[in-house]
PyMOL Python script that loads the backbone (N, CA, C, O; Angstrom):
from pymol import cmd

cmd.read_pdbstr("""\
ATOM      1  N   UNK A   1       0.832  -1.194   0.000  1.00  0.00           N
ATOM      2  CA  UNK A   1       0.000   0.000   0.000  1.00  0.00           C
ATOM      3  C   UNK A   1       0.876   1.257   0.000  1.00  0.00           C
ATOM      4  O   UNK A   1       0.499   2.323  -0.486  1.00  0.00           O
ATOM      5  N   UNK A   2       2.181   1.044   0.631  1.00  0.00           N
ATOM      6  CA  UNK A   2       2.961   2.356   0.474  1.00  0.00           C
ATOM      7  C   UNK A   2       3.251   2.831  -0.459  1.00  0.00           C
ATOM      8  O   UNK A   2       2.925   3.982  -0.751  1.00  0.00           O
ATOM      9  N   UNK A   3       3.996   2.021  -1.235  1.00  0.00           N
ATOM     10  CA  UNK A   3       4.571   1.982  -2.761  1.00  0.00           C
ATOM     11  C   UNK A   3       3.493   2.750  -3.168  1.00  0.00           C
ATOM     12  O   UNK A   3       3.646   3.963  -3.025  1.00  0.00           O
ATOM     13  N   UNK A   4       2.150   2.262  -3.769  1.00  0.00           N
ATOM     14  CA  UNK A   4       1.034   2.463  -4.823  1.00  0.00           C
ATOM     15  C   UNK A   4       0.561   4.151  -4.061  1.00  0.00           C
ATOM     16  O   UNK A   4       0.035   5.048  -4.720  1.00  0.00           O
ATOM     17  N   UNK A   5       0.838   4.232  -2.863  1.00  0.00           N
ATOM     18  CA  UNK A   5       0.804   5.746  -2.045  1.00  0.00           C
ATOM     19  C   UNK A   5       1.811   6.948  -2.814  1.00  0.00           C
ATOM     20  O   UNK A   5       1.723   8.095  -3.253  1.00  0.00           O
ATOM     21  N   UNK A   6       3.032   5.613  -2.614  1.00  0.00           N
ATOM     22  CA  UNK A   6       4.131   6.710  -3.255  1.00  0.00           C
ATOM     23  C   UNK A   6       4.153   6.842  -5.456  1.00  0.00           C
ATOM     24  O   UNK A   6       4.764   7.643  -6.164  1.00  0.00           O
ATOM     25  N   UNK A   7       3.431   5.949  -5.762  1.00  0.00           N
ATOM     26  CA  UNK A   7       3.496   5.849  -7.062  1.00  0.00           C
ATOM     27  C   UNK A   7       2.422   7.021  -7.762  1.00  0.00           C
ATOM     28  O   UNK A   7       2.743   7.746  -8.704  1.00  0.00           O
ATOM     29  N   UNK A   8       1.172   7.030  -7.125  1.00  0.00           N
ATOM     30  CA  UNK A   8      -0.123   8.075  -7.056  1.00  0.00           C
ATOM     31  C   UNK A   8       0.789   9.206  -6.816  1.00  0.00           C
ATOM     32  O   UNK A   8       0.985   9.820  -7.865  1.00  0.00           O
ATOM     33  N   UNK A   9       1.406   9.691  -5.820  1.00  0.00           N
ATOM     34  CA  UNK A   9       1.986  11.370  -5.017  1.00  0.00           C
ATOM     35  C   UNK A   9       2.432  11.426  -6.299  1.00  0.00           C
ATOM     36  O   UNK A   9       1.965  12.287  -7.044  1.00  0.00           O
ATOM     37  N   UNK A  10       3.418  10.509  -6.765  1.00  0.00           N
ATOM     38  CA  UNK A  10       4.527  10.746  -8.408  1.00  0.00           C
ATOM     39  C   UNK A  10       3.661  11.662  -9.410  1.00  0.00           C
ATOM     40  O   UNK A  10       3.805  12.777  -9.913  1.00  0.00           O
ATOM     41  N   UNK A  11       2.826  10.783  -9.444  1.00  0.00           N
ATOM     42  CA  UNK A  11       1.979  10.993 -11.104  1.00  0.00           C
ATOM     43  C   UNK A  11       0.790  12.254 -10.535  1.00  0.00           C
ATOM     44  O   UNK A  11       0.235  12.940 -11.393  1.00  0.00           O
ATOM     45  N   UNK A  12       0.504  12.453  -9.192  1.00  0.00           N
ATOM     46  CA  UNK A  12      -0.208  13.671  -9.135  1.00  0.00           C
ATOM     47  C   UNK A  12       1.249  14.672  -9.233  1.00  0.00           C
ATOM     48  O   UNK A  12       1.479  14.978 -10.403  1.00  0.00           O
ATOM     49  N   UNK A  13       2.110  15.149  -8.387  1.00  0.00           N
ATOM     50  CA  UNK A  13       2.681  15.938  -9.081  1.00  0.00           C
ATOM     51  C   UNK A  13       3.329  15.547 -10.323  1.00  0.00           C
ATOM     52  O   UNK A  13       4.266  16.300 -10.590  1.00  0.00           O
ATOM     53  N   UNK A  14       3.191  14.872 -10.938  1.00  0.00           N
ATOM     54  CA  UNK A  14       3.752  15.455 -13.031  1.00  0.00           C
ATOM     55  C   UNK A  14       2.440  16.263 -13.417  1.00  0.00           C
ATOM     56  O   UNK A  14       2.485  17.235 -14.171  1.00  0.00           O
ATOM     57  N   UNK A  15       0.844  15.616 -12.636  1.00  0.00           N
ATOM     58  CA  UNK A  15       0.426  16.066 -13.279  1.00  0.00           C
ATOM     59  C   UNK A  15       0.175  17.708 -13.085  1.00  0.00           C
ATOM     60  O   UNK A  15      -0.072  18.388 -14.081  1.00  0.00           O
ATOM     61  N   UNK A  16       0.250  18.322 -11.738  1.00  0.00           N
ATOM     62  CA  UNK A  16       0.190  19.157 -11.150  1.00  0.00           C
ATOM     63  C   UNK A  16       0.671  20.175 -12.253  1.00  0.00           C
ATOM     64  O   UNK A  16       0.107  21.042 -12.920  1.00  0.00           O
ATOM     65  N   UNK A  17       2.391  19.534 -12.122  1.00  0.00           N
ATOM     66  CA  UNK A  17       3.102  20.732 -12.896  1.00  0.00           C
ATOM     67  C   UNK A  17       2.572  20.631 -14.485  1.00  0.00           C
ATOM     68  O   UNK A  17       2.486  21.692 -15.104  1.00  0.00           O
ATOM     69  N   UNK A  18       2.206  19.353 -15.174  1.00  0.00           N
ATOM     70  CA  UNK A  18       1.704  19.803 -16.418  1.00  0.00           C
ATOM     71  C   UNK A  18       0.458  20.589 -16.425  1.00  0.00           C
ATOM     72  O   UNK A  18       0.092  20.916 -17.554  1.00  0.00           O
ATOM     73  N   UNK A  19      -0.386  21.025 -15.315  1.00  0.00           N
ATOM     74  CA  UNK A  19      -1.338  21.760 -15.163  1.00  0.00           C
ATOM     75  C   UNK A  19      -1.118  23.161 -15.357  1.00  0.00           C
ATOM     76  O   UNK A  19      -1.675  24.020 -16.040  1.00  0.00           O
ATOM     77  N   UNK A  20      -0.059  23.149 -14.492  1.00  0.00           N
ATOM     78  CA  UNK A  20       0.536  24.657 -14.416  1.00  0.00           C
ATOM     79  C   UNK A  20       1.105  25.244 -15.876  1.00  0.00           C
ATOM     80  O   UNK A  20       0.649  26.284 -16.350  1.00  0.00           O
ATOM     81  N   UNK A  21       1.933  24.627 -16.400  1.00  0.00           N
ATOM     82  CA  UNK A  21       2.516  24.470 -17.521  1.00  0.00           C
ATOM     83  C   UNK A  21       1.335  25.084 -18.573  1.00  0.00           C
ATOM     84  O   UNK A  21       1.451  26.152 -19.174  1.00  0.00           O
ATOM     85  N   UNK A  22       0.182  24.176 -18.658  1.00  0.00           N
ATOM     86  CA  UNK A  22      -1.113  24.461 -19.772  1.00  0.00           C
ATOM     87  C   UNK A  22      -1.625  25.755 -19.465  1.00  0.00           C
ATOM     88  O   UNK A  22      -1.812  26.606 -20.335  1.00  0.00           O
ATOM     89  N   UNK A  23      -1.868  25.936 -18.200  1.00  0.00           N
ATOM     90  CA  UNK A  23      -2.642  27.328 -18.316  1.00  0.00           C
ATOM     91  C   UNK A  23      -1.974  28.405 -18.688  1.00  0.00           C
ATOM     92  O   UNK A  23      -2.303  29.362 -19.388  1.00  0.00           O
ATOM     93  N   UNK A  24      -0.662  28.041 -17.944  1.00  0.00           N
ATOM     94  CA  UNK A  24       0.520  29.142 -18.244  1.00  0.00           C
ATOM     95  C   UNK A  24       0.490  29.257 -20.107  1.00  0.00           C
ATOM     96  O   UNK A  24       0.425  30.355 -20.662  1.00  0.00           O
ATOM     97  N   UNK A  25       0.526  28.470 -20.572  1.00  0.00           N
ATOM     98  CA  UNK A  25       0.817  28.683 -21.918  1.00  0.00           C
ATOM     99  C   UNK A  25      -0.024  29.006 -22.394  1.00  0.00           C
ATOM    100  O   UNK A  25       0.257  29.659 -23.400  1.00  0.00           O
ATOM    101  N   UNK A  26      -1.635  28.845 -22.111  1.00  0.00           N
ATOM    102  CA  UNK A  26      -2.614  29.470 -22.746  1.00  0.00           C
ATOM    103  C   UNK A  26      -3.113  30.938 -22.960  1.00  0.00           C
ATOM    104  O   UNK A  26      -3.180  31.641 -21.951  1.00  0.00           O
ATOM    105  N   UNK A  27      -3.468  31.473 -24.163  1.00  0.00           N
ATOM    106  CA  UNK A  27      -3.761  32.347 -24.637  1.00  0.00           C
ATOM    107  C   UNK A  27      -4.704  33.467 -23.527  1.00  0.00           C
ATOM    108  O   UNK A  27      -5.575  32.809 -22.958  1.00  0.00           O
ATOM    109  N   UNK A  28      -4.720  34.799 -23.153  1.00  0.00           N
ATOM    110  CA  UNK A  28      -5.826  34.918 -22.139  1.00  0.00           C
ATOM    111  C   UNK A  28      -7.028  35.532 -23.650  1.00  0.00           C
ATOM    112  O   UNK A  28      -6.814  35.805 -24.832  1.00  0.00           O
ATOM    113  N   UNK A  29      -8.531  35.521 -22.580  1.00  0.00           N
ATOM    114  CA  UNK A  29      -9.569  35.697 -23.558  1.00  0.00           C
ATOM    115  C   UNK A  29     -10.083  37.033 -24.094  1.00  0.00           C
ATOM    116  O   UNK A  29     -10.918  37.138 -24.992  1.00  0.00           O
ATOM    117  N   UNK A  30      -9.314  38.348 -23.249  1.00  0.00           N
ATOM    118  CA  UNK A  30      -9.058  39.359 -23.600  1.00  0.00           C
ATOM    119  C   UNK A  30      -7.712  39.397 -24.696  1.00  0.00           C
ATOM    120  O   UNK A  30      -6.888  38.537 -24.384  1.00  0.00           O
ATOM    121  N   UNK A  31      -7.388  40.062 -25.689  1.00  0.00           N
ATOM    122  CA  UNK A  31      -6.743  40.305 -26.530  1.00  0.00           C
ATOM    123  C   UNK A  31      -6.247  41.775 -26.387  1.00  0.00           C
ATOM    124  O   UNK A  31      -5.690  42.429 -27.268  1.00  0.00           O
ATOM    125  N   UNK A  32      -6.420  42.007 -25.659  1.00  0.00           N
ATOM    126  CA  UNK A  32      -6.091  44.022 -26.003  1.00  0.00           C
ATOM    127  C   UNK A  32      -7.019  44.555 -26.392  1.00  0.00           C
ATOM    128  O   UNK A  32      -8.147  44.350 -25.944  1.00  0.00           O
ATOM    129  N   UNK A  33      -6.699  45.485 -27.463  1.00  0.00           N
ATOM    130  CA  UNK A  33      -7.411  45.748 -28.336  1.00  0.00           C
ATOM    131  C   UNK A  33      -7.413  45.196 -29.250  1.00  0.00           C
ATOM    132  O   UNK A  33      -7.240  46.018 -30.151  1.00  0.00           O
ATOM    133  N   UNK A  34      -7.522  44.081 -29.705  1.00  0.00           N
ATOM    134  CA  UNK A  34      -8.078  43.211 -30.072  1.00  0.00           C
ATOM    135  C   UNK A  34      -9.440  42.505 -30.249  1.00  0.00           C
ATOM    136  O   UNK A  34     -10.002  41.718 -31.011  1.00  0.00           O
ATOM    137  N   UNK A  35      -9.635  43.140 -29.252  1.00  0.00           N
ATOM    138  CA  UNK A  35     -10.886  41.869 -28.650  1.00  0.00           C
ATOM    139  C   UNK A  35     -12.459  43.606 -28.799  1.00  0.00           C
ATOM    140  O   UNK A  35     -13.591  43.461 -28.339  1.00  0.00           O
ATOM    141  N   UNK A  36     -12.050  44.763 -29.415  1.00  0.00           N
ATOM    142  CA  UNK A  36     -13.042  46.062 -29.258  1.00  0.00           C
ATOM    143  C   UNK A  36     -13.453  44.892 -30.618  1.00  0.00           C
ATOM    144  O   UNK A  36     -14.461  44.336 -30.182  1.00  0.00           O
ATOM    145  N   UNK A  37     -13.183  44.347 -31.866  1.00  0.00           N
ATOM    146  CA  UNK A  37     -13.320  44.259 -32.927  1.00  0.00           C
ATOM    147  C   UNK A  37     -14.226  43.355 -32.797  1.00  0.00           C
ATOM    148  O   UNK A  37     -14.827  43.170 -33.855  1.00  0.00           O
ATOM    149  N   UNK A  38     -14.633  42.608 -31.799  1.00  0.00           N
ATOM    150  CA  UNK A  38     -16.102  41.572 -31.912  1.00  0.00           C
ATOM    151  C   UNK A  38     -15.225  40.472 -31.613  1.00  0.00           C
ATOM    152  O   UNK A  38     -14.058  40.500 -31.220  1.00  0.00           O
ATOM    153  N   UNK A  39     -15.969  39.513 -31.860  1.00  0.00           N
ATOM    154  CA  UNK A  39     -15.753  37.971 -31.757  1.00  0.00           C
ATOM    155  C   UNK A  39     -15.118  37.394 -32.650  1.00  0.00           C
ATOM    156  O   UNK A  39     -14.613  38.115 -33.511  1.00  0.00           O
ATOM    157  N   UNK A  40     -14.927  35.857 -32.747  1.00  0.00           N
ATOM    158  CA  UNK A  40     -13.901  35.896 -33.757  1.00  0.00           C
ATOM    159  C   UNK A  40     -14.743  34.286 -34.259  1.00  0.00           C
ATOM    160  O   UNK A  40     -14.402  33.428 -35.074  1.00  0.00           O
ATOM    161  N   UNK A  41     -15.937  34.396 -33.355  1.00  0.00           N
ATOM    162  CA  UNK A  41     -17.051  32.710 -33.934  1.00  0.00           C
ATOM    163  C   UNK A  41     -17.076  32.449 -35.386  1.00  0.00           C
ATOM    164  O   UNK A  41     -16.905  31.380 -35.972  1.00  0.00           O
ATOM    165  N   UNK A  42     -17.322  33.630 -35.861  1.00  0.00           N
ATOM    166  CA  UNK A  42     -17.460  33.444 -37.423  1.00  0.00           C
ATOM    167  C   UNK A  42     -16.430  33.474 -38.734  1.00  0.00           C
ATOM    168  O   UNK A  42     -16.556  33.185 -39.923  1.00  0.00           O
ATOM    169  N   UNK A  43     -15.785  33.772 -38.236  1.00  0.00           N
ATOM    170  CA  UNK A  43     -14.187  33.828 -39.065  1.00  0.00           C
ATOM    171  C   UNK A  43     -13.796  31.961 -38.911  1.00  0.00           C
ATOM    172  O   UNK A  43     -14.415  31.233 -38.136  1.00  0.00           O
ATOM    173  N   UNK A  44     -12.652  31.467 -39.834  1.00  0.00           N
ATOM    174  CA  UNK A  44     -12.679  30.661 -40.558  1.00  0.00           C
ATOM    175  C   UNK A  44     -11.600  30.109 -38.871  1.00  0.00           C
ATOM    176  O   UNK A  44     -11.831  28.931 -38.596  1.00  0.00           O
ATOM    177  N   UNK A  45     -10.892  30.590 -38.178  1.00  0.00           N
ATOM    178  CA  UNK A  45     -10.473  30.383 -36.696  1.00  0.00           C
ATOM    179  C   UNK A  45     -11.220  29.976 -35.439  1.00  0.00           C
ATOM    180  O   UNK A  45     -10.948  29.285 -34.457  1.00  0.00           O
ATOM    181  N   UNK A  46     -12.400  30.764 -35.905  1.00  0.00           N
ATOM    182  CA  UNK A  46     -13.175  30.827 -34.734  1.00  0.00           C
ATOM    183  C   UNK A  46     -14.242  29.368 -34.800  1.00  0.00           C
ATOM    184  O   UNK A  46     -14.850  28.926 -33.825  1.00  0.00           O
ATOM    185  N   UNK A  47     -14.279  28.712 -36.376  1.00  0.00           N
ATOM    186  CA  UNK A  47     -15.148  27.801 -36.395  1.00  0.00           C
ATOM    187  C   UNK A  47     -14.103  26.571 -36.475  1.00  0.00           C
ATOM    188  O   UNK A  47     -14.594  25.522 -36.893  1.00  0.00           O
ATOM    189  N   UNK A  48     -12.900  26.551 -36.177  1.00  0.00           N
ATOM    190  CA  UNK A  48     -11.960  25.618 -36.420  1.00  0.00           C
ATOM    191  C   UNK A  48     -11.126  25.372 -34.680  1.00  0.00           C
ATOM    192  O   UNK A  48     -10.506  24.329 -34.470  1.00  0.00           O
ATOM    193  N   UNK A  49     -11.205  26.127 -33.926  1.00  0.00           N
ATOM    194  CA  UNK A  49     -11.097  26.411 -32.777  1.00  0.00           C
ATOM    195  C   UNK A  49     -10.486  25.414 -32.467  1.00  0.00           C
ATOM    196  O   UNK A  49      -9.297  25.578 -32.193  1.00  0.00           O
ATOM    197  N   UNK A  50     -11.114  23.886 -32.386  1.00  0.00           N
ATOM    198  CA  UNK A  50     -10.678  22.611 -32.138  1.00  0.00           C
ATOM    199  C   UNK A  50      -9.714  21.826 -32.444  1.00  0.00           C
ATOM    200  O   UNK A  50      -9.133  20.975 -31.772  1.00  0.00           O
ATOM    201  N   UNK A  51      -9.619  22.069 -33.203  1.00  0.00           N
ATOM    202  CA  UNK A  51      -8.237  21.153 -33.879  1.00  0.00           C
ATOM    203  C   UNK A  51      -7.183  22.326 -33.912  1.00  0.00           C
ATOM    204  O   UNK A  51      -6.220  21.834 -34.499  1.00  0.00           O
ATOM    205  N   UNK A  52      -6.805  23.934 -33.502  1.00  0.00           N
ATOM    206  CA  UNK A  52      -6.096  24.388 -33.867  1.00  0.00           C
ATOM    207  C   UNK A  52      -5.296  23.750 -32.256  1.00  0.00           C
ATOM    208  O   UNK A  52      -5.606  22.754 -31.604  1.00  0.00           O
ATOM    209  N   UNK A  53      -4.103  24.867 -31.975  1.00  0.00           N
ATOM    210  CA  UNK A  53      -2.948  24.746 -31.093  1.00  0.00           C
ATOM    211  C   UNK A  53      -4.069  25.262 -29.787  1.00  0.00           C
ATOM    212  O   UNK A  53      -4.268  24.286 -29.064  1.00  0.00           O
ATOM    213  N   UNK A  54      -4.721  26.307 -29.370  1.00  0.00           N
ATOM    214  CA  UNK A  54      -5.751  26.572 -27.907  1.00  0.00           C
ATOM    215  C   UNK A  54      -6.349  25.972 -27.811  1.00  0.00           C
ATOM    216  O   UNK A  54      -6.886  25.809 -26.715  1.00  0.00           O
ATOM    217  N   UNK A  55      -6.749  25.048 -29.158  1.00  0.00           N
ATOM    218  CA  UNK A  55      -8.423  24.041 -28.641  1.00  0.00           C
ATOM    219  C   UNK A  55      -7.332  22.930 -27.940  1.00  0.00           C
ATOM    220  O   UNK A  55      -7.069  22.819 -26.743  1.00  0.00           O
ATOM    221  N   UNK A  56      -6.891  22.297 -28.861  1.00  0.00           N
ATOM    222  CA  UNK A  56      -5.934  20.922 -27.706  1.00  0.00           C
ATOM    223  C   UNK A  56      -5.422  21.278 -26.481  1.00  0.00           C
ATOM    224  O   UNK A  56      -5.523  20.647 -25.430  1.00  0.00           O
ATOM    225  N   UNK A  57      -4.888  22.284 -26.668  1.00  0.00           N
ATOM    226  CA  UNK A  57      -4.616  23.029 -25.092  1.00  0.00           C
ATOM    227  C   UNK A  57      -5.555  22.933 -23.836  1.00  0.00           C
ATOM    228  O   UNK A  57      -5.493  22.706 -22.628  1.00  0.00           O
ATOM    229  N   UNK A  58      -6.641  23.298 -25.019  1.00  0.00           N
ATOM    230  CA  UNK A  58      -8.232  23.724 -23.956  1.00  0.00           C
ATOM    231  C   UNK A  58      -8.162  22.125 -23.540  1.00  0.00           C
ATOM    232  O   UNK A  58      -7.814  21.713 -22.433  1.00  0.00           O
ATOM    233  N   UNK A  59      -8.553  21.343 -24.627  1.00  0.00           N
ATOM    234  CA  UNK A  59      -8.887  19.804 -23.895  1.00  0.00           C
ATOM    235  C   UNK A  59      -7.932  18.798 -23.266  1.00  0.00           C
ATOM    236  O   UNK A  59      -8.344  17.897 -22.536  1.00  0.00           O
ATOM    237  N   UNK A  60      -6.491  18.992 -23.603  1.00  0.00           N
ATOM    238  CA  UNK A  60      -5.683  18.458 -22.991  1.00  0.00           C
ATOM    239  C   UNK A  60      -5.669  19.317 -21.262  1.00  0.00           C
ATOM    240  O   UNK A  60      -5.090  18.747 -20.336  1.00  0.00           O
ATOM    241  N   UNK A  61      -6.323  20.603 -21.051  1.00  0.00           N
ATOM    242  CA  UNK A  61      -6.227  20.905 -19.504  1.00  0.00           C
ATOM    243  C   UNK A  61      -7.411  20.639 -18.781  1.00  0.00           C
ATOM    244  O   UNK A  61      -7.457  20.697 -17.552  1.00  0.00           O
ATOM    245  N   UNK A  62      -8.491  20.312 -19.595  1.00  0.00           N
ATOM    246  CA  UNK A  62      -9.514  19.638 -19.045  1.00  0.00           C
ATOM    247  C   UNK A  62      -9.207  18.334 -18.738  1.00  0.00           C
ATOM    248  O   UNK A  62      -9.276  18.266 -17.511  1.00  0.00           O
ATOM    249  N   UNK A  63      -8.962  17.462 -19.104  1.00  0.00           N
ATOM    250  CA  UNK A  63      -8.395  16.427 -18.577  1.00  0.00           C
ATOM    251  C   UNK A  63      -7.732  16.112 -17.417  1.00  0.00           C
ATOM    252  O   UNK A  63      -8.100  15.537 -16.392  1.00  0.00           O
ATOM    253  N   UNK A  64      -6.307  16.766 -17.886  1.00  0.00           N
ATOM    254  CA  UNK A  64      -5.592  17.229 -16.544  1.00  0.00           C
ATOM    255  C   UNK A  64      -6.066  17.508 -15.024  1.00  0.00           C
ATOM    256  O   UNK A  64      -5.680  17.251 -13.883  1.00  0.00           O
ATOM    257  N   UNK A  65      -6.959  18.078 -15.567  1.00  0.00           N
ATOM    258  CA  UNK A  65      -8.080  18.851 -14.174  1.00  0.00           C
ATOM    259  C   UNK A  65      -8.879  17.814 -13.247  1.00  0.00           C
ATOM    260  O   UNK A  65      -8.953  17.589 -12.039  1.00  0.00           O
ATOM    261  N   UNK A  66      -9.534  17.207 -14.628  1.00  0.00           N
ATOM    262  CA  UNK A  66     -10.069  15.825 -13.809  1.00  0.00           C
ATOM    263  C   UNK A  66      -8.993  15.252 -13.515  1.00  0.00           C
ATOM    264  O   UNK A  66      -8.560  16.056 -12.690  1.00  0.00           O
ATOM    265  N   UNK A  67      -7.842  14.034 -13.615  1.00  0.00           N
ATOM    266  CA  UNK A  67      -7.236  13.877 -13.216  1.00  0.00           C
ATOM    267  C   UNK A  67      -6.239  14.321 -11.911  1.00  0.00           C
ATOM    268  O   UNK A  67      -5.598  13.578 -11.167  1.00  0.00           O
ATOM    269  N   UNK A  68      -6.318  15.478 -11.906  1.00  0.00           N
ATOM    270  CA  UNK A  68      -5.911  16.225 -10.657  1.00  0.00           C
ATOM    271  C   UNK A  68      -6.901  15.711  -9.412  1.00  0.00           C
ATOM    272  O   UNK A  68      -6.636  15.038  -8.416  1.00  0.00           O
ATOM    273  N   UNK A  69      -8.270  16.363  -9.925  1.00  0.00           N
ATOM    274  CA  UNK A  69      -9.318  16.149  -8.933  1.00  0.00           C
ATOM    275  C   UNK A  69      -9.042  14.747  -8.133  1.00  0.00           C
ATOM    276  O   UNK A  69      -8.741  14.576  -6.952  1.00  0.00           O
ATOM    277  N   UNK A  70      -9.307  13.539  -9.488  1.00  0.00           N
ATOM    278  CA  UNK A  70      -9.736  12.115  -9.296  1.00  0.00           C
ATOM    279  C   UNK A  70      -8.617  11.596  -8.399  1.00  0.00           C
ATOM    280  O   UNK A  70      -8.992  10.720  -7.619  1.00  0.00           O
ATOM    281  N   UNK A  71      -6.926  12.039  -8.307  1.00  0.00           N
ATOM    282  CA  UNK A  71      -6.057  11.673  -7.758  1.00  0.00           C
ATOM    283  C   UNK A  71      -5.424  11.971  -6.376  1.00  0.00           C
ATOM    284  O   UNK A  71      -4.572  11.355  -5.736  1.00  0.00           O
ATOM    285  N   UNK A  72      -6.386  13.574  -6.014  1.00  0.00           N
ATOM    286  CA  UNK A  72      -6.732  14.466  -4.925  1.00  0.00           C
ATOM    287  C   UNK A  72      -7.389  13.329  -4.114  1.00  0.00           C
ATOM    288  O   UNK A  72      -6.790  12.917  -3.121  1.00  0.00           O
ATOM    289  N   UNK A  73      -8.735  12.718  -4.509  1.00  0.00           N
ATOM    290  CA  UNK A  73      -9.227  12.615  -3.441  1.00  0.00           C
ATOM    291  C   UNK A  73      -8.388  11.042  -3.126  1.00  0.00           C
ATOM    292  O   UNK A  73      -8.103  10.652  -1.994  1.00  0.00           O
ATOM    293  N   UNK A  74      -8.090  10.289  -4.400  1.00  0.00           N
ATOM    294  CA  UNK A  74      -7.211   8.821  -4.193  1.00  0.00           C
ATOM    295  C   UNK A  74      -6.437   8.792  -3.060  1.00  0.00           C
ATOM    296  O   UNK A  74      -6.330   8.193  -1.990  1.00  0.00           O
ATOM    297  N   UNK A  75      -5.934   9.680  -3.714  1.00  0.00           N
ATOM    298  CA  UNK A  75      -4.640  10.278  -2.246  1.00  0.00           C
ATOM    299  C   UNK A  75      -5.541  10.741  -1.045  1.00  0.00           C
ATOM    300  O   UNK A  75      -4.867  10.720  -0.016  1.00  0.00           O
ATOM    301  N   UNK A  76      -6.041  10.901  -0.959  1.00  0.00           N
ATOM    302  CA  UNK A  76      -6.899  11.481   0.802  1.00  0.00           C
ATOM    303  C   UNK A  76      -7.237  10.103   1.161  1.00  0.00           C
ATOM    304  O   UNK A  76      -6.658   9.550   2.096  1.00  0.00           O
ATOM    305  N   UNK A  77      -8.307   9.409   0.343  1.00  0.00           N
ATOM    306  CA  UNK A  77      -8.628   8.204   0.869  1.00  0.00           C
ATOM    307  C   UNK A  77      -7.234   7.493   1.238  1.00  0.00           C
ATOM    308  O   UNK A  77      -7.374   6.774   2.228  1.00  0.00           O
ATOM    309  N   UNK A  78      -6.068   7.493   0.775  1.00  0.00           N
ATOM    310  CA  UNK A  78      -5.201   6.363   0.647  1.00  0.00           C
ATOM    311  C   UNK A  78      -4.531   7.175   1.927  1.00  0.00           C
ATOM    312  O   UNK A  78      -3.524   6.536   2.231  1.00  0.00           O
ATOM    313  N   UNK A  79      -4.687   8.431   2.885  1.00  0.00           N
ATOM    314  CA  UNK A  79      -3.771   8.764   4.190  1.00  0.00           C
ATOM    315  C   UNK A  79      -4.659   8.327   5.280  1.00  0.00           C
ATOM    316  O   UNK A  79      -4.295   8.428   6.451  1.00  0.00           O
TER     317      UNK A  79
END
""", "prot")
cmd.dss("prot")
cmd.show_as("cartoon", "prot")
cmd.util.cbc("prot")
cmd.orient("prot")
């Protein structure tokens, strides 16, 4: 039970810091002035969102997140 204690702590912090890492790198949703010019839904970016470099970002830190959560409480139950 220790080991699988100490193997969980491992893989919550990688994932921790790859958490930190994603948000850090993500785009914020203000632009400057940028963002006086409207939205950007309808432009050929804004409907592709997903497959570009912020959408994987977006869903690779959703993940992360759960995983954070799901390994938070592993680890509580497991002290």
């Amino acid at each position: 039970m220790k080991v699988l204690s100490i193997v969980i702590g491992v893989v919550f912090m990688l994932v921790c810091a790859a958490l930190v890492v994603l948000v850090l790198a993500q785009e914020g949703k203000s632009q400057g002035l940028g963002a006086i010019q409207g939205t950007v839904e309808n432009t050929y970016w804004g409907k592709n969102k997903g497959r570009s470099r912020e959408g994987v970002l977006k869903t690779v830190t959703i993940v992360l997140s759960f995983a954070f959560v799901i390994l938070a409480i592993v680890l509580n139950m497991m002290a």
